[in-house]
C-alpha positions in Angstrom: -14.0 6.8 -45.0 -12.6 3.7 -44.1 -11.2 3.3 -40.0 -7.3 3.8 -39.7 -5.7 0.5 -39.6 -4.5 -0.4 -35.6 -0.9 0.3 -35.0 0.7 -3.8 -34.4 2.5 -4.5 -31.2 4.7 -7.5 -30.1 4.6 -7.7 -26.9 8.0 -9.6 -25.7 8.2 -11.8 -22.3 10.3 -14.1 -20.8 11.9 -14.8 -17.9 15.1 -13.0 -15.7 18.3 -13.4 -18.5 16.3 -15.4 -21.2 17.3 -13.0 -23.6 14.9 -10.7 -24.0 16.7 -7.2 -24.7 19.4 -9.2 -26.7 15.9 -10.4 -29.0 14.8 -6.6 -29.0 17.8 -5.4 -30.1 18.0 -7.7 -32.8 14.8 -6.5 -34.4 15.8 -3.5 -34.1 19.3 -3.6 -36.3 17.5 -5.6 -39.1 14.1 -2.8 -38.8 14.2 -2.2 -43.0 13.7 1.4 -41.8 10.5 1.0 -39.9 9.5 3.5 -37.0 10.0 1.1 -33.8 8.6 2.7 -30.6 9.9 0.4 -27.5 8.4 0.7 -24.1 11.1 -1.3 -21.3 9.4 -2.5 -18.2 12.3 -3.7 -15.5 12.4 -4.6 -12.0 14.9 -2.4 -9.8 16.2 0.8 -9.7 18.4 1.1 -12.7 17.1 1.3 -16.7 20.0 -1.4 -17.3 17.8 -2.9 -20.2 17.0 0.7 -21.4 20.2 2.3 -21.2 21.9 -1.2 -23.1 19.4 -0.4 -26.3 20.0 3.5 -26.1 24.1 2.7 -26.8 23.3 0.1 -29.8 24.5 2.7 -32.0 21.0 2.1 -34.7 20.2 5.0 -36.2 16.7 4.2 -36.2 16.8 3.6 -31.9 16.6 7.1 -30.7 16.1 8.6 -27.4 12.3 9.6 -28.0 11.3 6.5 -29.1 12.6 4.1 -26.1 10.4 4.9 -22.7 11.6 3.4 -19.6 8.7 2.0 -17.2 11.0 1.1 -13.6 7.7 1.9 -11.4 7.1 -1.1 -10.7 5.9 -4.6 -13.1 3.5 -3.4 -15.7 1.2 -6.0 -15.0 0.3 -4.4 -11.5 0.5 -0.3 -13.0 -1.3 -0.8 -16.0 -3.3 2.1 -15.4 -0.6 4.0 -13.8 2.0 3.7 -16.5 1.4 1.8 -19.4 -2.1 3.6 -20.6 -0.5 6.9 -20.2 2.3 5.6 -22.2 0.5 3.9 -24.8 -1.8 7.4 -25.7 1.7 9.3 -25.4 3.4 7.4 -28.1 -0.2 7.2 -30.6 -1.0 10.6 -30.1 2.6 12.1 -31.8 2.2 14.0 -35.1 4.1 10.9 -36.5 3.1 7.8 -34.4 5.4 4.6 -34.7 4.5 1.9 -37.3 5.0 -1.0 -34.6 5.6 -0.9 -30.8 7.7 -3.6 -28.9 6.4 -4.2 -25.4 9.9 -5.8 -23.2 8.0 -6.9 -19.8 9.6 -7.4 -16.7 11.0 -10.9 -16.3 8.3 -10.8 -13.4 5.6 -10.1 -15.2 2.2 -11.8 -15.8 1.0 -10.9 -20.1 -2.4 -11.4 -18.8 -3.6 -8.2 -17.1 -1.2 -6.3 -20.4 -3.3 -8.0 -23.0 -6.7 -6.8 -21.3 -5.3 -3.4 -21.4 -5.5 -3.3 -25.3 -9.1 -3.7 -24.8 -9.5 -0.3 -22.9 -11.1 3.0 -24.1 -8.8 5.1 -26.4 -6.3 2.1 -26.5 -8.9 -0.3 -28.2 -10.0 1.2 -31.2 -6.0 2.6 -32.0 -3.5 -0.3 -31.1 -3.8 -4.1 -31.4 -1.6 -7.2 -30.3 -0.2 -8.9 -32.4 1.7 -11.2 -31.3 3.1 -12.1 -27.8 6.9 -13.7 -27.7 7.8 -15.6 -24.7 11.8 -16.3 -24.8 12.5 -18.8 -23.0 16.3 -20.1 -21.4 16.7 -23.3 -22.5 19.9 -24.2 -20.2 18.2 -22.7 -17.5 14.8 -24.6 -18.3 16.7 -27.7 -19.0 18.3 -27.3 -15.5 14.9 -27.4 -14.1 15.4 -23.3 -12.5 12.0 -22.6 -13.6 9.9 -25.4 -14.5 8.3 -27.8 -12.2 6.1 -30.5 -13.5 2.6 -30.0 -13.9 1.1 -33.1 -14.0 3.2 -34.7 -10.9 1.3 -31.9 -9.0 -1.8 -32.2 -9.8 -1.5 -35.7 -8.9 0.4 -35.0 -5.3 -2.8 -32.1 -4.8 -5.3 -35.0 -5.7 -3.9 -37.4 -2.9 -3.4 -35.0 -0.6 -5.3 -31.8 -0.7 -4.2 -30.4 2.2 -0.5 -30.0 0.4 0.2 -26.3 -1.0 2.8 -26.9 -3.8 2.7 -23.4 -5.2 5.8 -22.1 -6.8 5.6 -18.4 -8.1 8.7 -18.6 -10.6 6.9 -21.8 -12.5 3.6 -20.2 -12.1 5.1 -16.6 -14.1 6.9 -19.0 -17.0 3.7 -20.7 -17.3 1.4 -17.9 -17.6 4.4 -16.3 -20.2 4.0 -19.6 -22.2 0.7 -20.3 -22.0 -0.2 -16.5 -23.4 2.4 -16.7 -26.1 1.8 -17.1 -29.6 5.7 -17.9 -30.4 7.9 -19.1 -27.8 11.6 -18.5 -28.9 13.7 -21.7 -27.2 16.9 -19.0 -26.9 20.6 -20.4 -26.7 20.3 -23.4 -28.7 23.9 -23.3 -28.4 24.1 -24.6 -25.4 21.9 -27.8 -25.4 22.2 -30.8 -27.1 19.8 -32.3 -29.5 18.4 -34.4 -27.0 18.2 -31.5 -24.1 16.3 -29.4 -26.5 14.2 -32.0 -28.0 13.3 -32.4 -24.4 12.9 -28.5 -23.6 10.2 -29.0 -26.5 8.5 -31.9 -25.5 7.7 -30.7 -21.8 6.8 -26.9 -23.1 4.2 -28.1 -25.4 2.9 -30.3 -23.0 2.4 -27.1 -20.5 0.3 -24.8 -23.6 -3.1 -24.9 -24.3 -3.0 -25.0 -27.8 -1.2 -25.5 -31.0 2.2 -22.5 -30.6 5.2 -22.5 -32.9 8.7 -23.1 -31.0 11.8 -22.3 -32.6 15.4 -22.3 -31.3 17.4 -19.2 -31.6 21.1 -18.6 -30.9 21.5 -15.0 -29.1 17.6 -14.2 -30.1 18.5 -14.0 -33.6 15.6 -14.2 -35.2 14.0 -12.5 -38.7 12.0 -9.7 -37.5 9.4 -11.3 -40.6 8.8 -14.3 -38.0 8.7 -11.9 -35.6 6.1 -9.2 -37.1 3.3 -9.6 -39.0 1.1 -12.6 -36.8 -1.6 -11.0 -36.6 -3.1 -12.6 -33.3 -5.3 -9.7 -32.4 -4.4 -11.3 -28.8 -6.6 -8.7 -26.7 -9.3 -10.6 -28.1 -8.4 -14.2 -27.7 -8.1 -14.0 -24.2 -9.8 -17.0 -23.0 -7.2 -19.2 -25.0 -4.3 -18.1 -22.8 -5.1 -18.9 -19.2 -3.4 -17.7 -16.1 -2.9 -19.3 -12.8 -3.8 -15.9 -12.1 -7.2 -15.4 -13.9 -9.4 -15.8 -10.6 -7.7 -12.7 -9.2 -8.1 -10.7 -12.5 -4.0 -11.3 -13.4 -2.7 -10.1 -9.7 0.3 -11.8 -8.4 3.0 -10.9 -5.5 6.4 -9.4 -6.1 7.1 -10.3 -2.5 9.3 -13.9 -3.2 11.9 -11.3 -5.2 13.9 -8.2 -4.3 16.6 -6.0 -6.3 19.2 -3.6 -5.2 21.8 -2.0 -6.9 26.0 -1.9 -6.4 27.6 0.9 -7.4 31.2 -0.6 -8.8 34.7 1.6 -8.9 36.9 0.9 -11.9 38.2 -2.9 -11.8 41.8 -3.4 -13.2 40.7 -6.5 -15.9 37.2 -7.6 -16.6 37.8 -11.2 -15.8 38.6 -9.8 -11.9 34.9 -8.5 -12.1 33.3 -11.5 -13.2 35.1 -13.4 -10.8 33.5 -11.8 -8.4 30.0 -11.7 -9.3 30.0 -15.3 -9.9 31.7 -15.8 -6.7 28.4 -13.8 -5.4 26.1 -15.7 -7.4 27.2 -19.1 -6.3 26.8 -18.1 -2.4 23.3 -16.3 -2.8 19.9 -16.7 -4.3 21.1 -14.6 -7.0 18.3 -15.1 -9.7 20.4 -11.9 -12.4 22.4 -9.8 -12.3 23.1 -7.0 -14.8 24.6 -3.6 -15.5 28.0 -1.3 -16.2 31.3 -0.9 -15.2 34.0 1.1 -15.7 37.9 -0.8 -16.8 40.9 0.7 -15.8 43.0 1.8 -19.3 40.0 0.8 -21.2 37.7 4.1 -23.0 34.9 1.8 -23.6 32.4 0.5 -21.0 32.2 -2.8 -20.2 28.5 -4.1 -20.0 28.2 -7.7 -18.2 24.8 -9.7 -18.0 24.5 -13.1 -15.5 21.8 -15.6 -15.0 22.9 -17.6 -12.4 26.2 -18.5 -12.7 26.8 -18.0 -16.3 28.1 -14.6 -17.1 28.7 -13.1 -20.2 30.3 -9.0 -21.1 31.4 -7.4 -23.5 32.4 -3.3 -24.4 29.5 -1.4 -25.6 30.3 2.1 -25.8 32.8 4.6 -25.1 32.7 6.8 -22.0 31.7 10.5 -23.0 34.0 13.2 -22.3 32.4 14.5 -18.6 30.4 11.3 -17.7 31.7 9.5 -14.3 33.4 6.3 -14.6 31.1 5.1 -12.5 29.7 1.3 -12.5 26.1 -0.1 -11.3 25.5 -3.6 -10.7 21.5 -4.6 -10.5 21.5 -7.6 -8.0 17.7 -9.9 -8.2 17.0 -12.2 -6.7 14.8 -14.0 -4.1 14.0 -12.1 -1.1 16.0 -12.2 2.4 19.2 -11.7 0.0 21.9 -11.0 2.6 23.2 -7.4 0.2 25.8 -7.0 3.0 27.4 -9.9 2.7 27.0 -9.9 -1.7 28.6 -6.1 -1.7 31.2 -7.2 0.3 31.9 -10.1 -2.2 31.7 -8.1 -5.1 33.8 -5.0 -4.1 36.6 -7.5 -2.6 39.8 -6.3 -3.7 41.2 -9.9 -4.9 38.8 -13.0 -6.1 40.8 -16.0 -7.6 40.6 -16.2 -11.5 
């Protein structure tokens, strides 16, 4: 009898408000009627990215087959969380055709793609294919990206120097362990900003990766599926700055806490508000729910940086509170006094 083929997974980084959940989402709604299993790893207290694929009205996208990991990043409870997790989903009567991975913006693929290589995992499940989305305005602003080679060239003259940064150090480990990096909202460069974004990506990857440019992570789910990387087992192709500690890294340089919201009278008020926040911390995202005075639907709002965007994503069932949360991340010694009090203010310019 011949084995049973390995059940393909896509594992999807990417960093804080690249567009990661907007991607997943996507491939769900254009599916073709295949049995998606999605795992959602997030940083902080609230399932924001869970809960906003739970209300995306697919038929396919039901409650069973979305499991929320908040525990912490998957990279550092792989053992914890994601084996038990993995064995859950393979071992049902009718196990998923494909699983999509959505890591925490935090997290390191490294120490995920050794876990495929594990007893009982192994011989079941394979990779095949890791997406890193990355946000090209936030890229092109230079958030996130620092340049390689000018470091290595300050550390040669002066080795004394420590020019660590843990934000470029996750994007590079997300890029250099990708086998398609999605350049997400095209819209928003121009030619010559994401000619750019492509010029210093592929000069930061080890070896030959498509790149292509998406508008809102609209992407065919047939560029998407169907790689066939087999990544667990190409590991030494996609380094890590991490590789010497076996894929460990601190969470320490970020923090999240959440703001519950009461109704605001107009959405624009809210927004006001958060970007008022945003612009007078280290706010890195911000993300959640919030309730519109007059308005049946809920309002969901995303933010990277200062760019917000929101839009109503489901009415508000008979019974449930009208009751907002706001996820605030960013990097830590975030003054949450001072943000809440922005945030709940009763008037903000607009």
């Amino acid at each position: 009898m011949s084995k049973p083929a390995k059940i393909p997974t896509t594992i999807i980084t990417g960093f804080l408000g690249a567009g990661k959940t907007t991607l997943v989402r996507h491939l769900l709604e254009h599916a073709g009627g295949r049995r998606i299993a999605i795992i959602v790893n997030e940083f902080g207290a609230l399932g924001i990215d869970g809960d906003t694929l739970r209300s995306c009205g697919i038929a396919s996208c039901t409650e069973e087959d979305i499991v929320e990991l908040a525990n912490g990043c998957l990279c550092c409870t792989v053992a914890e969380d994601f084996i038990p997790t993995m064995e859950a989903l393979i071992n049902r009567a009718n196990p998923p055709e494909h699983i999509i991975i959505e890591t925490s913006g935090l997290a390191l693929p490294k120490p995920l793609l050794k876990a495929f290589n594990w007893p009982g995992i192994g011989t079941r499940v394979t990779v095949d294919g890791v997406i890193a989305v990355v946000d090209g305005p936030a890229v092109v602003a230079g958030r996130f990206a620092d340049d390689p080679a000018g470091v290595a060239r300050q550390r040669g003259a002066d080795p004394s120097l420590d020019h660590d940064n843990p934000l470029a150090e996750v994007y590079e480990d997300q890029l250099q362990a990708a086998d398609l990096i999605v350049l997400n909202k095209e819209d928003l460069l121009t030619g010559a900003q994401l000619a750019r974004l492509r010029a210093e990506i592929t000069a930061v990857i080890p070896r030959a990766v498509k790149l292509i440019a998406a508008r809102d992570g609209k992407l065919d789910p047939a560029v998407v599926f169907g790689i066939g990387a087999a990544a667990e087992t190409d590991l030494a192709a996609r380094p890590s700055h991490h590789d010497a500690q076996d894929g460990a890294h601190e969470h320490d340089d970020f923090e999240s806490f959440s703001v519950c919201l009461p109704e605001c009278d107009r959405p624009e008020t809210l927004i006001a508000r958060l970007r008022a926040a945003a612009e007078a911390h280290d706010i890195l995202r911000i993300k959640g729910f919030a309730a519109v005075a007059g308005k049946p639907m809920r309002l969901a709002v995303q933010g990277v940086g200062t760019r917000f965007s929101h839009h109503f994503d489901r009415a508000w069932p008979s019974g449930e509170s009208r009751a907002g949360d706001i996820v605030i991340i960013g990097l830590t010694g975030l003054d949450r006094a001072a943000i809440v009090a922005i945030i709940l203010a009763e008037t903000v310019a607009v």
